[in-house]
C-alpha positions as CSV (number, residue, x, y, z in Angstrom):
1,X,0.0,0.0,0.0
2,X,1.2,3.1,-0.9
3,X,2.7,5.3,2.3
4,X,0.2,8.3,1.4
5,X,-2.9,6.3,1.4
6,X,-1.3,4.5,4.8
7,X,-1.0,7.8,6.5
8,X,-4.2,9.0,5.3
9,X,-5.8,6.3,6.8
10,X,-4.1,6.2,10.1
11,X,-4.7,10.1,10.3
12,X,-8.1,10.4,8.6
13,X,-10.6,9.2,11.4
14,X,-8.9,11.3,13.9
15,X,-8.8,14.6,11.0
16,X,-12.7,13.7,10.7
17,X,-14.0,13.3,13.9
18,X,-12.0,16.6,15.4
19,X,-13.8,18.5,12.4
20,X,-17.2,16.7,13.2
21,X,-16.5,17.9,17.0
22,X,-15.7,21.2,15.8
23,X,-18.7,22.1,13.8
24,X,-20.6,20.3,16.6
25,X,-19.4,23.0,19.1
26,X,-19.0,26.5,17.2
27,X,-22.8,26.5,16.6
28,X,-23.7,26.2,20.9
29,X,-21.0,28.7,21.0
30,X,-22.0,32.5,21.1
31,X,-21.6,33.8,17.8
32,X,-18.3,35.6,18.2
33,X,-16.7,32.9,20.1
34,X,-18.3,30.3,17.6
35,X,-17.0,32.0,14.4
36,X,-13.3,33.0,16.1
37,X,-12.9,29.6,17.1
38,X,-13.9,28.4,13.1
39,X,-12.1,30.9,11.6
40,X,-9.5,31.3,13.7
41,X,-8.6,27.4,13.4
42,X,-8.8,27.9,9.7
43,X,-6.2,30.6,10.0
44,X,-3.9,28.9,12.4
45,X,-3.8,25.9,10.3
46,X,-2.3,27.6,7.2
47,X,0.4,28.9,9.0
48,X,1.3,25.6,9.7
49,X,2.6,25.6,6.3
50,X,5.0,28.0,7.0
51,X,8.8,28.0,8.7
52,X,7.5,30.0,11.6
53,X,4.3,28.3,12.1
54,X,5.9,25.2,12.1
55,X,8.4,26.5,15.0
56,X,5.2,27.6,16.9
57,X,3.3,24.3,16.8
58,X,6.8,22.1,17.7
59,X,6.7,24.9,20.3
60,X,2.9,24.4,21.5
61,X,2.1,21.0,21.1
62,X,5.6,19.1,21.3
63,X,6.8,22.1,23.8
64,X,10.5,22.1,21.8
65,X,12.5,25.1,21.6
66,X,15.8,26.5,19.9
67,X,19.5,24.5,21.3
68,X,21.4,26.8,23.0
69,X,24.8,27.0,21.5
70,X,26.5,24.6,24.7
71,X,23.9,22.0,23.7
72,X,24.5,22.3,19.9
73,X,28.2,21.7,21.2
74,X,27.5,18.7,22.9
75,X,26.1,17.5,19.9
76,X,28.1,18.7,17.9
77,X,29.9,15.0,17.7
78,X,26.7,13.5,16.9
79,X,26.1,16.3,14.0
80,X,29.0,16.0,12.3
81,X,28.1,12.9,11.0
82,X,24.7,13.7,10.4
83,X,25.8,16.5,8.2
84,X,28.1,14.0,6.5
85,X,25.2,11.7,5.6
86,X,23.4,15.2,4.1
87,X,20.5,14.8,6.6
88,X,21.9,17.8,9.6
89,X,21.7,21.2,9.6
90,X,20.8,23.3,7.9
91,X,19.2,21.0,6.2
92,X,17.3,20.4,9.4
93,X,16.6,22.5,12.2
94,X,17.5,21.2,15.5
95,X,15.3,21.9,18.1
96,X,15.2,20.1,22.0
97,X,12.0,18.6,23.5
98,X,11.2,17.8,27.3
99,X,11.1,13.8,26.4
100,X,12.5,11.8,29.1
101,X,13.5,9.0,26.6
102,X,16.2,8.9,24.4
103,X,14.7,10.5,20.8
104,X,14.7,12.5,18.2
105,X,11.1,12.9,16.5
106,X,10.9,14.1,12.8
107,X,8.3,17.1,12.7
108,X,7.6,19.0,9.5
109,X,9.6,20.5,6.9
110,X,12.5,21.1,8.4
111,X,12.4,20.2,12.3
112,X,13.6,17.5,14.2
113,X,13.4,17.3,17.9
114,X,15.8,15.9,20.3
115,X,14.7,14.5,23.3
116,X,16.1,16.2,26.3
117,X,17.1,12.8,27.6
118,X,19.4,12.3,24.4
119,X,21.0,15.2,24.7
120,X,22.1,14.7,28.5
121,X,22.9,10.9,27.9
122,X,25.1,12.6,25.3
123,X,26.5,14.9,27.5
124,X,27.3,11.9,29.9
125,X,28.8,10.1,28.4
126,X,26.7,7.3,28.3
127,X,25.4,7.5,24.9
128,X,28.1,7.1,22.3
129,X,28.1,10.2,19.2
130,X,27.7,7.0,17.0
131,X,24.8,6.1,18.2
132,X,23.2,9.3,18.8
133,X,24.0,10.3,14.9
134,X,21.5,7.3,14.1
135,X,19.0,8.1,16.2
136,X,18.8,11.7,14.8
137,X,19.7,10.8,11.2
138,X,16.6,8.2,11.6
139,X,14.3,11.7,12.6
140,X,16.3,13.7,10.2
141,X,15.7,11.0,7.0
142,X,12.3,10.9,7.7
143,X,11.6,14.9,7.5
144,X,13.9,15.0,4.4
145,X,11.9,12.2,2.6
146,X,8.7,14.2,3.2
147,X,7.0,11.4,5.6
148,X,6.2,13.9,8.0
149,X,5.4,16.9,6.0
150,X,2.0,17.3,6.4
151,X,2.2,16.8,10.6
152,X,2.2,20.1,11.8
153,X,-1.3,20.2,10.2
154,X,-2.2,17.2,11.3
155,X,-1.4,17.4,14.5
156,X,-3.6,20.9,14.8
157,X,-6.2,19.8,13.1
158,X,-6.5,16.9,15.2
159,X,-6.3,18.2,18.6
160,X,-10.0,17.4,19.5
161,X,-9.5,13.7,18.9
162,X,-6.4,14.0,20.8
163,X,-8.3,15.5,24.3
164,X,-10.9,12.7,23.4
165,X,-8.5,9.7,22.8
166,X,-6.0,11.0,25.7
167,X,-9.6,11.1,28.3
168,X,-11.1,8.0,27.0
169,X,-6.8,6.5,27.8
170,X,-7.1,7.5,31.4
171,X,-10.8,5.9,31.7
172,X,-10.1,2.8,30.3
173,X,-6.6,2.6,32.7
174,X,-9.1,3.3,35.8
175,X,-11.5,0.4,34.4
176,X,-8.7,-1.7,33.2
177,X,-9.0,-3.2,37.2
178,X,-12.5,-3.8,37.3
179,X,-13.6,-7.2,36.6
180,X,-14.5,-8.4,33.4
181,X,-13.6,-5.2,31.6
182,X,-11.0,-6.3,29.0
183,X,-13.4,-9.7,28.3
184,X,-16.4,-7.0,27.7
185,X,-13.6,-4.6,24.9
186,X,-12.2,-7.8,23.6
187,X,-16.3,-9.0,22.7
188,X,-17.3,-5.6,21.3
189,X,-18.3,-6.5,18.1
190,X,-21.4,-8.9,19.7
191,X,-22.3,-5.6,21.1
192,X,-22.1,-3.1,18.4
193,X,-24.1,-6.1,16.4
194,X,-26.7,-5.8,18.8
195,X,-27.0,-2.5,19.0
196,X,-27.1,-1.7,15.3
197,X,-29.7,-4.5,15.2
198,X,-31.9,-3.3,17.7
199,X,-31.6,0.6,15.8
200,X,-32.0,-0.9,12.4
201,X,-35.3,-2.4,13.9
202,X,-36.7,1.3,15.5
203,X,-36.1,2.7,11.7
204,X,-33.3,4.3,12.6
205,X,-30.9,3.6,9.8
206,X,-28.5,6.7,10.3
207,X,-27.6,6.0,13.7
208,X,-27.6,1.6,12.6
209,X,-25.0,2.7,10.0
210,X,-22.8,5.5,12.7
211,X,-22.7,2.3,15.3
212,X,-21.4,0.2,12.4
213,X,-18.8,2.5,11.4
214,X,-17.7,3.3,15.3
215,X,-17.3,-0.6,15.7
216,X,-15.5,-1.0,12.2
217,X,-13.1,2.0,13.2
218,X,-12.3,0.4,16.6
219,X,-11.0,-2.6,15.2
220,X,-9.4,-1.0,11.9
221,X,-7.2,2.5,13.5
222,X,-4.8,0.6,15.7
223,X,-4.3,-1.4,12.5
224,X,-3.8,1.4,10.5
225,X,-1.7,3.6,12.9
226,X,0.6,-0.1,13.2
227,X,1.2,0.0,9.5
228,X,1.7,3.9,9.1
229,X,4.5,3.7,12.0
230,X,5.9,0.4,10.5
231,X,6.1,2.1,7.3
232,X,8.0,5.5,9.1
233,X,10.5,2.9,11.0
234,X,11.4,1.1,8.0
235,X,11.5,4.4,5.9
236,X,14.3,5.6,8.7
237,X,16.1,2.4,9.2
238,X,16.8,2.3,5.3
239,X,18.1,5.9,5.3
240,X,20.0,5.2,8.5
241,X,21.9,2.1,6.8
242,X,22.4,4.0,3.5
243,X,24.4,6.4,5.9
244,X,26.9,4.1,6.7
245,X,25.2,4.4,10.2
246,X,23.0,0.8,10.3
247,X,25.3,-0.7,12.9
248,X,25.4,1.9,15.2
249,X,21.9,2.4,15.1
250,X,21.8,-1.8,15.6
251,X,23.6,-0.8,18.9
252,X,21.2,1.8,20.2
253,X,18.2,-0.9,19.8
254,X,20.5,-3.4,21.9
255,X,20.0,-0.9,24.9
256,X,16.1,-0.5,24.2
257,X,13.1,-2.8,25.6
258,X,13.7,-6.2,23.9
259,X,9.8,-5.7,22.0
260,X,9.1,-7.5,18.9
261,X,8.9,-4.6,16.9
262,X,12.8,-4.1,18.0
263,X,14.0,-7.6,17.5
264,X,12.4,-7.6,13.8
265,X,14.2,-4.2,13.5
266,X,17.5,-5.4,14.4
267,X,17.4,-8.5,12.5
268,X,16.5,-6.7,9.6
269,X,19.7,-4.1,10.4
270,X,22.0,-7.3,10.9
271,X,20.9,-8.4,7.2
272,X,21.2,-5.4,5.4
273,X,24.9,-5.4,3.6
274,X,27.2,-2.9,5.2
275,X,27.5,0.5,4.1
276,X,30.5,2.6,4.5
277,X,29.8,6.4,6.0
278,X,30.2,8.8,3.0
279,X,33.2,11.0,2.9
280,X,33.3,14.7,4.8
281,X,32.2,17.0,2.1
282,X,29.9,20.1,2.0
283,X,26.1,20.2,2.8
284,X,24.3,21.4,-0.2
């Protein structure tokens, strides 16, 4: 499947359902209030297209802000051969994140954001620049490739679904303990059946065919979102191993959670035919 139509399924029910939440909500607004917040998002999400609207929403929503020039000196290891693979600055902009795992997240155009546990296992010592070069050239291949263009927007646009999906997380860890719970998730579709049986039977067809779709979608977005980030991983691992950087980024996911996602992404590393790191030249 082609990776647009895999994003725009794992982002499409999320895009939809924060619009259907909007317009739900503007109109019980007062009229000022309703149309700012309408137009206003409208607004707000074209200049996510630009270089400084991207900076704000990596700002807002991922809460990631300029290096300061000591911490683009303790990476500056780690960037050197970035830039020698032609995925650093200033190609990419560099920008440092409050994470408390060791990343670096692709966002945008241009932007890639370290995670502020990166940068001080760099400064450590505990993370080699090897290592820390994949990790980033992985974020950094990903922007350049174009795989996360469109997230900025996305990522706006979507904030409804995100307050809705980040509540209905907490609720379901509370009910998680209480008897029977998962059994009653797990058998969902014998209750969405029912239900749009029981609706189709009042001559309610609209509401038989929303139940449908909200039991359809419950099964099919975590598939979709697990294809769309298998998709990203493998997109970064090959650009990481075409650097010349594949075994160093093999080491990384030694020191990781052993999950089956990371073993298949080390065995595939270990397979791939070594690639030597290209040769110090300038960034164009």
């Amino acid at each position: 499947m082609r990776p647009a139509l895999l994003k725009a399924l794992a982002f499409g029910p999320g895009v939809l359902i924060s619009t259907a939440l909007t317009c739900s909500v503007a109109p019980a607004l007062p009229t000022e209030a309703g149309s700012a917040l309408f137009y206003g998002g409208i607004v707000l999400a074209g200049l996510t297209s630009t270089t400084r609207g991207e900076r704000v929403v990596a700002a807002l929503l991922l809460r990631a802000r300029r290096l300061t020039s000591d911490e683009h000196e303790a990476l500056s290891g780690a960037l050197t051969l970035v830039c020698r693979a032609q995925l650093g600055p200033p190609l990419v902009e560099l920008r440092l994140g409050p994470d408390s795992s060791v990343t670096a997240t692709g966002f945008g155009r241009r932007t890639v954001v370290v995670s502020r546990a990166l940068l001080e296992a760099v400064e450590d010592h505990d993370l080699p620049a090897e290592q820390a070069a994949a990790v980033i050239a992985h974020a950094a291949a990903l922007v350049r490739r174009r795989l996360v263009r469109a997230d900025p927007l996305l990522t706006f646009w979507s904030l409804p679904w995100l307050v809705v999906q980040a509540t209905a997380g907490r609720v379901a860890a509370v009910l998680r303990h209480l008897p029977g719970t998962s059994r009653l998730w797990r058998s969902r579709a014998v209750l969405v059946a029912v239900a749009v049986i029981q609706t189709a039977a009042q001559h309610r067809p609209l509401l038989a065919i929303a139940l449908t779709a909200i039991g359809v979608l419950s099964y099919a977005m975590p598939q979709w979102a697990a294809r769309w980030r298998a998709t990203v991983l493998a997109a970064g691992d090959d650009a990481v191993i075409a650097a010349g950087l594949g075994e160093r980024l093999d080491a990384f996911l030694a020191r990781c959670a052993r999950t089956p996602e990371v073993r298949a992404r080390r065995r595939q590393l270990r397979c791939a035919r070594p690639v030597a790191p290209p040769p110090l030249g300038l960034v164009r």
